[in-house]
N, CA, C and O of each residue as an XYZ file, in Angstrom:
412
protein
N      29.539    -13.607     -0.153
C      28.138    -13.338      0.117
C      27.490    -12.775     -1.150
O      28.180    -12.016     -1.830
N      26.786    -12.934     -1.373
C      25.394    -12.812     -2.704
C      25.150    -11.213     -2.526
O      25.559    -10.658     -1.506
N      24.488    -10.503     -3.523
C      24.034     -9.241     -3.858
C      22.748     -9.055     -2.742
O      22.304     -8.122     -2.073
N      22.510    -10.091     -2.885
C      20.892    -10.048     -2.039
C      21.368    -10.207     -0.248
O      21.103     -9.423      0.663
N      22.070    -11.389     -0.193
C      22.210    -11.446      1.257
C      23.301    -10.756      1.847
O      23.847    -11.019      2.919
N      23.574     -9.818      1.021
C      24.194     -8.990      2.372
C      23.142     -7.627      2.916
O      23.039     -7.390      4.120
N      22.555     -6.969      2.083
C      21.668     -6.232      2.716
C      20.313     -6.795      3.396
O      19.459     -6.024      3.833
N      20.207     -7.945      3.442
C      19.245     -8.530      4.195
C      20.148     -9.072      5.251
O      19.549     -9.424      6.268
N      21.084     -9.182      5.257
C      22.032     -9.269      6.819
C      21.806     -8.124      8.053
O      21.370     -8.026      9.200
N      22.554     -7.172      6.744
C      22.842     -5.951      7.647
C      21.151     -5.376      8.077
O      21.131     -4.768      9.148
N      20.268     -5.461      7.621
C      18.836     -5.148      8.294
C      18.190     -6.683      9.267
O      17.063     -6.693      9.763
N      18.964     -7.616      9.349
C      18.549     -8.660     10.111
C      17.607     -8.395     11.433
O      16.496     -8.911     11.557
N      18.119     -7.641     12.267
C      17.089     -7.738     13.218
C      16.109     -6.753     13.352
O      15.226     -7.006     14.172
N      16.048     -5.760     12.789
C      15.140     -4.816     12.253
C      13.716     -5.886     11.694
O      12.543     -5.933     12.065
N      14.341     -6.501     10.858
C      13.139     -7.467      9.971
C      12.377     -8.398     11.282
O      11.202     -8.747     11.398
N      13.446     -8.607     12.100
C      12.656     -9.401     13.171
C      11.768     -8.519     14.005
O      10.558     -8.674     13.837
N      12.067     -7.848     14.657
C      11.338     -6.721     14.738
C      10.016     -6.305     14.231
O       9.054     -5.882     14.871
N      10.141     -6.493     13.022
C       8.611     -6.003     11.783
C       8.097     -7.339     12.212
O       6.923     -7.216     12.561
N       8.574     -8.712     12.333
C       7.867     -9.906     12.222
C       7.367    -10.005     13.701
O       6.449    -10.823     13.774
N       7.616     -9.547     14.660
C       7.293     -9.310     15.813
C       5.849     -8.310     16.253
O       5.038     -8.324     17.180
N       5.941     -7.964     15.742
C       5.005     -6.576     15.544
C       3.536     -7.210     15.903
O       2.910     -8.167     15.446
N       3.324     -6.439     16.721
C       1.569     -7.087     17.446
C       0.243     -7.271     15.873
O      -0.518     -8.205     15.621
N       0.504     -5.748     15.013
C      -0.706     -5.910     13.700
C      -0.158     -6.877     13.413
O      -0.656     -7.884     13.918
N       0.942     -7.077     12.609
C       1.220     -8.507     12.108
C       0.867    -10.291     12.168
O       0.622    -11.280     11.477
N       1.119     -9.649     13.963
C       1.172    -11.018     14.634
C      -0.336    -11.232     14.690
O      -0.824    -12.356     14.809
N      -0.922    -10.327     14.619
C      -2.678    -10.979     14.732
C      -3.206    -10.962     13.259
O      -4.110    -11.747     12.974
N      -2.735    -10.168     12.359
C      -3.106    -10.791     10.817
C      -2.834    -11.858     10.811
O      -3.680    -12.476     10.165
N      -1.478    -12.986     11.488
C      -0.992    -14.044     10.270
C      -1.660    -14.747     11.322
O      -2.474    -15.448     10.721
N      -1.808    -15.004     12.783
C      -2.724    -15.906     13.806
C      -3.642    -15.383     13.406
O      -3.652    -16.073     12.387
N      -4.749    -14.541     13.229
C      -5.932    -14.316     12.901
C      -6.810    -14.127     14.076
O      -7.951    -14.534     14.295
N      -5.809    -13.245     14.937
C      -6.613    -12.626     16.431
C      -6.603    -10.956     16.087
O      -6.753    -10.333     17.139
N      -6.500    -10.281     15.195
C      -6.324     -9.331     15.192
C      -7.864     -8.630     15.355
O      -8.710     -9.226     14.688
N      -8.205     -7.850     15.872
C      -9.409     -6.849     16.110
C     -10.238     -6.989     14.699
O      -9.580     -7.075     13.663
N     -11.208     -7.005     14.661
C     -11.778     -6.549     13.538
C     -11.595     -4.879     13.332
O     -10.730     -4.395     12.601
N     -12.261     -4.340     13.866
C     -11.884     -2.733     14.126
C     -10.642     -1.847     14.160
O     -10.643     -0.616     14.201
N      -9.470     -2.739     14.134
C      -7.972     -2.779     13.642
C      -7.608     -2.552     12.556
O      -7.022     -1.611     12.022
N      -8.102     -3.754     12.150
C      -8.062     -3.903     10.744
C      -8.216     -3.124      9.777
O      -7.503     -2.726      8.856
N     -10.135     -2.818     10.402
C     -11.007     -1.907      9.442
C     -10.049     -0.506      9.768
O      -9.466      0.140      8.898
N     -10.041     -0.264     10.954
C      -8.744      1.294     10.629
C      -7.396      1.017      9.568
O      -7.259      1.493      8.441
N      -6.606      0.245     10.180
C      -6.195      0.054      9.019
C      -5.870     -0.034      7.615
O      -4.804      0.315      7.107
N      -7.013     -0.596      6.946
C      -7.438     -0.448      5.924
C      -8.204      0.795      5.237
O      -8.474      1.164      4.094
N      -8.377      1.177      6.379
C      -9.098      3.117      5.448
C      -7.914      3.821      5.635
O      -7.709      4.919      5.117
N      -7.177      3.275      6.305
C      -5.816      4.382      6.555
C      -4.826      4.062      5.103
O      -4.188      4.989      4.603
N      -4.775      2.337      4.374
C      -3.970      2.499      3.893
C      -5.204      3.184      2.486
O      -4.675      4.026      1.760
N      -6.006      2.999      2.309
C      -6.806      3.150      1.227
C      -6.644      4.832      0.933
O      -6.487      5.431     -0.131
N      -6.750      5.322      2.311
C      -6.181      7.167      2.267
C      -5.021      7.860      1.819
O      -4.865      8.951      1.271
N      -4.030      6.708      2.287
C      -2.488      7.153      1.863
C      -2.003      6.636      0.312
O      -1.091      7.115     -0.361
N      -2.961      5.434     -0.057
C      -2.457      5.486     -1.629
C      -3.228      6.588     -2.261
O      -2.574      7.231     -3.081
N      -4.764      7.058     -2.038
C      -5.397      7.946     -2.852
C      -4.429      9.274     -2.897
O      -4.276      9.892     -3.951
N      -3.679      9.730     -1.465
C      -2.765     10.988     -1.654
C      -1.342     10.568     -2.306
O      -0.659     11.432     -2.856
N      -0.949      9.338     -2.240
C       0.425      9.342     -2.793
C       0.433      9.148     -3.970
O       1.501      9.251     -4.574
N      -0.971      8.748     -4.775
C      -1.111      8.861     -6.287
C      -0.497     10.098     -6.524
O       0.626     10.383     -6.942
N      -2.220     11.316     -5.895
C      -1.627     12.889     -6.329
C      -0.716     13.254     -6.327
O      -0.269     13.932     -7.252
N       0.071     12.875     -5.040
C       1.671     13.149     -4.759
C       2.579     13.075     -6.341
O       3.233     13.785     -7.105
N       2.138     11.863     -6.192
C       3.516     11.653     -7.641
C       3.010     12.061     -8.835
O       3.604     11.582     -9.801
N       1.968     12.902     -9.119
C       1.413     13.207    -10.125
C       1.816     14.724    -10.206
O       1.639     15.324    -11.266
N       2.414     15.429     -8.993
C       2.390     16.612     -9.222
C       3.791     16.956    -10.461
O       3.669     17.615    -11.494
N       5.060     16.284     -9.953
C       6.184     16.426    -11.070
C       5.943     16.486    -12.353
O       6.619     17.196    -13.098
N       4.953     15.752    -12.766
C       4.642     15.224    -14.443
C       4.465     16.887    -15.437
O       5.082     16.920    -16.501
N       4.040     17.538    -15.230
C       4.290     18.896    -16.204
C       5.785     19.188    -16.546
O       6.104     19.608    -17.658
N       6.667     18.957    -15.578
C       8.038     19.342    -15.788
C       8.352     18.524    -16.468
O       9.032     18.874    -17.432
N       8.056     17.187    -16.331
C       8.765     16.380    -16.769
C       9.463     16.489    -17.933
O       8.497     16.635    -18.682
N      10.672     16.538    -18.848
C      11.113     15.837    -20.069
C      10.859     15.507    -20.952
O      11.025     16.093    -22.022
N      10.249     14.188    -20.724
C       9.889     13.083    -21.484
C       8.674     12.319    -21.642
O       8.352     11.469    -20.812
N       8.005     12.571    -22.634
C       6.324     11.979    -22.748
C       6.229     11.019    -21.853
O       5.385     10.972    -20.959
N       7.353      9.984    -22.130
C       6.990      8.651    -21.151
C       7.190      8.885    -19.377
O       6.783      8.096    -18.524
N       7.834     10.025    -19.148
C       7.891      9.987    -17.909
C       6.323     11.146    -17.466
O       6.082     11.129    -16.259
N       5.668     11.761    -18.044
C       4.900     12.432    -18.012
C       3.331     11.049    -17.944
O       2.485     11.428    -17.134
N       3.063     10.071    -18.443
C       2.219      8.928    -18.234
C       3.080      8.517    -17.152
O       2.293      8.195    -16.261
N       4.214      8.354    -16.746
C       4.470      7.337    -15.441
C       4.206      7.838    -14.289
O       3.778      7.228    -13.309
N       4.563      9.441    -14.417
C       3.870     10.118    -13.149
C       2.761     10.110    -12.665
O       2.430     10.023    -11.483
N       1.872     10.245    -14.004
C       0.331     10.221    -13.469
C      -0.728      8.771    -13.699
O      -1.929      8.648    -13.461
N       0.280      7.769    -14.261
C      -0.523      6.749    -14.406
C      -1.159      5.803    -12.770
O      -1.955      4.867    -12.839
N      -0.646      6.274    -11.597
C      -1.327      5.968     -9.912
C      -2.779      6.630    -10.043
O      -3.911      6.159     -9.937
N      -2.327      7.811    -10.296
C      -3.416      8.817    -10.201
C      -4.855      8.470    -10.933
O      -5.998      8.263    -10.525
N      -4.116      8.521    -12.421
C      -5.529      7.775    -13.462
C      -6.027      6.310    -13.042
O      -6.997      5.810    -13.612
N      -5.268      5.573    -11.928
C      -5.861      4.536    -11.327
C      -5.200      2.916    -12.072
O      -5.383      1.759    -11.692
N      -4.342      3.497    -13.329
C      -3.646      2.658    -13.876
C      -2.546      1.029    -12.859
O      -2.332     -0.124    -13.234
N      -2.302      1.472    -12.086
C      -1.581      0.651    -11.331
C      -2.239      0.167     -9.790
O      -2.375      0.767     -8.724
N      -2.428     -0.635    -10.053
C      -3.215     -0.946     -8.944
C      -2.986     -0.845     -7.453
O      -3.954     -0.982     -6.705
N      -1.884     -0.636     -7.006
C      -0.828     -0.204     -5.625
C      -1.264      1.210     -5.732
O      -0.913      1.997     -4.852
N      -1.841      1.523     -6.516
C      -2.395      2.985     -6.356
C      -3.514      3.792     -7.125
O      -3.507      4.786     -7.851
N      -4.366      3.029     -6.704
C      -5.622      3.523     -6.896
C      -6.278      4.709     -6.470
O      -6.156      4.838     -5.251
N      -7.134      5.921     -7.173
C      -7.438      6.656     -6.426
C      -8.938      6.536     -5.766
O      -9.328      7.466     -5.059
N      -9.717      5.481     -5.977
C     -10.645      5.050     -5.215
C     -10.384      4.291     -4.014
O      -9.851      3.184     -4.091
N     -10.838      4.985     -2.516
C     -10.501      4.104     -1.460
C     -10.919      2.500     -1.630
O     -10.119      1.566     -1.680
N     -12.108      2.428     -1.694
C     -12.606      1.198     -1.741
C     -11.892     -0.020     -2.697
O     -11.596     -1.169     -2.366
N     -11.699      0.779     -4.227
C     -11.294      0.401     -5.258
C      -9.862     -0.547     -4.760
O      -9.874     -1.746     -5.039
N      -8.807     -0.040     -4.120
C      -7.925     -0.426     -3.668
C      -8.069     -1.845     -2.804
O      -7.077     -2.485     -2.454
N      -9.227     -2.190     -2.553
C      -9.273     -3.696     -1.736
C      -9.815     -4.363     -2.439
O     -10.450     -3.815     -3.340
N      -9.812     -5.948     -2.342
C     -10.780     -6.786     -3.122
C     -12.003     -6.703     -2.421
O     -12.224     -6.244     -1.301
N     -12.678     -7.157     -3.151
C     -14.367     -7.179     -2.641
C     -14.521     -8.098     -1.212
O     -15.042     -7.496     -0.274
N     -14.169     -9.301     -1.011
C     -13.535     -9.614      0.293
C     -13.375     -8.901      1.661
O     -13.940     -9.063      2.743
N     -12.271     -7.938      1.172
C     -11.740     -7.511      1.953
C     -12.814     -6.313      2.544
O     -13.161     -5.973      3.674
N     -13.108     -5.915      1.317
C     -14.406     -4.351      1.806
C     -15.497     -5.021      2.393
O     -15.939     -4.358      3.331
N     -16.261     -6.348      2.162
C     -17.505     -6.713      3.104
C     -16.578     -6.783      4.163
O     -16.865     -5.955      5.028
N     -15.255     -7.665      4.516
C     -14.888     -7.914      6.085
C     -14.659     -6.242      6.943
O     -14.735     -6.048      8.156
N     -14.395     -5.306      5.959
C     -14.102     -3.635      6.837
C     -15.648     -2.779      6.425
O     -15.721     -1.565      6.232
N     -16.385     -3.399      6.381
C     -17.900     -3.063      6.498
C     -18.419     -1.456      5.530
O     -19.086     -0.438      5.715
N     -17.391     -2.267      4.207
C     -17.571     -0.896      3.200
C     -18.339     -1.684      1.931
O     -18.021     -2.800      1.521
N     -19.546     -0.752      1.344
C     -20.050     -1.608      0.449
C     -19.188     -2.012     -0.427
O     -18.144     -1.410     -0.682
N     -19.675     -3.392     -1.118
C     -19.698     -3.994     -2.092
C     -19.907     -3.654     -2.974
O     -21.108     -3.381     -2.976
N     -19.248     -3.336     -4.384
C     -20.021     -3.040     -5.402
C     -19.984     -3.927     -6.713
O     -20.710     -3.650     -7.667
């Protein structure tokens, strides 16, 4: 067995499970609530703006210059999985469909 397929074995039905999942199942059919969604989406837009700060707090201790930019580069908005603007975090798309301006 391969590096890859054995830990995607041993989580096999777990994954089915996630693919089962009612949000899911109405994102990929495209029955999902609008108002779902839009929670959704401010919820995840909330949890990257705190998990930037989060990982930004270690960086003073840090060591090493380069690990001192990796800590806080979410935060400064550098990586896009973690933006600290809610909005910033969706495409423009996505913010007219969750009824957040456009900019």
């Amino acid at each position: 067995m391969s590096f890859n397929a054995e830990p995607w074995k041993s989580i096999q039905t777990i994954y089915a499970a996630i693919l089962r999942h009612p949000f899911l199942l109405g994102l990929t059919d495209r029955s999902l609530a609008r108002e779902s969604f839009r929670f959704y989406a401010a919820q995840e837009a909330l949890y990257l703006r705190e998990f930037a700060r989060a990982q930004s707090i270690p960086a003073p201790g840090a060591p090493q210059n380069d690990w001192i930019v990796m800590f806080n580069e979410p935060a400064a908005g550098r990586r896009p999985e973690a933006r600290t603007c809610p909005t910033g975090c969706l495409p423009a798309r996505w913010r007219s469909m969750i009824g957040l301006r456009v900019q």
